[in-house]
N, C-alpha and C positions, 0 to 999 in steps of 0.2 A: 653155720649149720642151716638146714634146708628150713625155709620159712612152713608156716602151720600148713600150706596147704599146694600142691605144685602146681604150675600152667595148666590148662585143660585146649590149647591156641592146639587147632587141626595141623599148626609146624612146628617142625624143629626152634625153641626160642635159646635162648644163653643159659637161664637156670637149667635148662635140661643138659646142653653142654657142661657146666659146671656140677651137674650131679650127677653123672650116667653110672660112676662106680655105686656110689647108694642108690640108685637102682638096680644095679644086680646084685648088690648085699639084699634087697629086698626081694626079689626075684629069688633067692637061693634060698632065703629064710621060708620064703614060702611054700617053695618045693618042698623041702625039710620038716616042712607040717609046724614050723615054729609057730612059739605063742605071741599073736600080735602084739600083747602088753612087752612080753621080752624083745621084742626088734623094734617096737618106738622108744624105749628105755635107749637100747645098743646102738642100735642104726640112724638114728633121731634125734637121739639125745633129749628124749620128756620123758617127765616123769608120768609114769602111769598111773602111778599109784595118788598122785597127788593132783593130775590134769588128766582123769581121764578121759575127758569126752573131747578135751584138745588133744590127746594123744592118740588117740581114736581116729577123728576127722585128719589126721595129719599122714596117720600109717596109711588108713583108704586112700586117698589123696594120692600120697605117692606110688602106693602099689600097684594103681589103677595107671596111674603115670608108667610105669615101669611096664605092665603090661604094654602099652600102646606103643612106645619104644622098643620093642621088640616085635611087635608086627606090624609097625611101619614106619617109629623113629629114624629107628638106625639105617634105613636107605637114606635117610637125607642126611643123615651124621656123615655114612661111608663118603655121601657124592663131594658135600664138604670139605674132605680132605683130612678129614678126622683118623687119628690113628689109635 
C-alpha cells in the first residue's frame, strides 16, 4: 500500500508508476465529492478514525499527487511507453 505520503520529484519516479490506478481511485473519489476520511480508509487503506491526521496528510499527499499526474504526469508516463 502507498507509503504516508507520495513523491512531490517535478518527474515521473516509480512510486508514481506503481500507483497511477490509486490515483484515479482518488481522482474519481474526488470528483464524486467523496468524504476524504472514506477514500483514506478505501483507497489507502488507514484508518481514519484511529490515525487521523496520518490519514489526512496521506489523502492530501496523494491527491495533490494525482492532480499533477494528470496535468503533466501522464506525458512522461505516455512518452515512456506506459500502457
Amino acid at each position: 500500500m502507498p507509503f504516508d505520503a507520495a513523491p512531490s520529484d517535478p518527474t515521473l519516479t516509480p512510486y508514481d508508476r506503481e500507483y497511477v490506478v490509486t490515483y484515479m481511485r482518488l481522482l474519481d473519489a474526488d470528483a464524486d465529492g467523496a468524504d476524504w476520511r472514506e477514500v483514506a480508509e478505501v483507497v489507502l487503506q488507514i484508518d481514519s478514525k484511529r490515525e487521523p491526521e496520518r490519514a489526512r496528510r496521506a489523502y492530501e499527499s496523494h491527491l495533490s499527487r494525482a492532480k499533477w499526474m494528470s496535468r503533466h504526469g501522464y506525458r512522461q508516463l505516455l512518452r515512456s511507453g506506459w500502457t
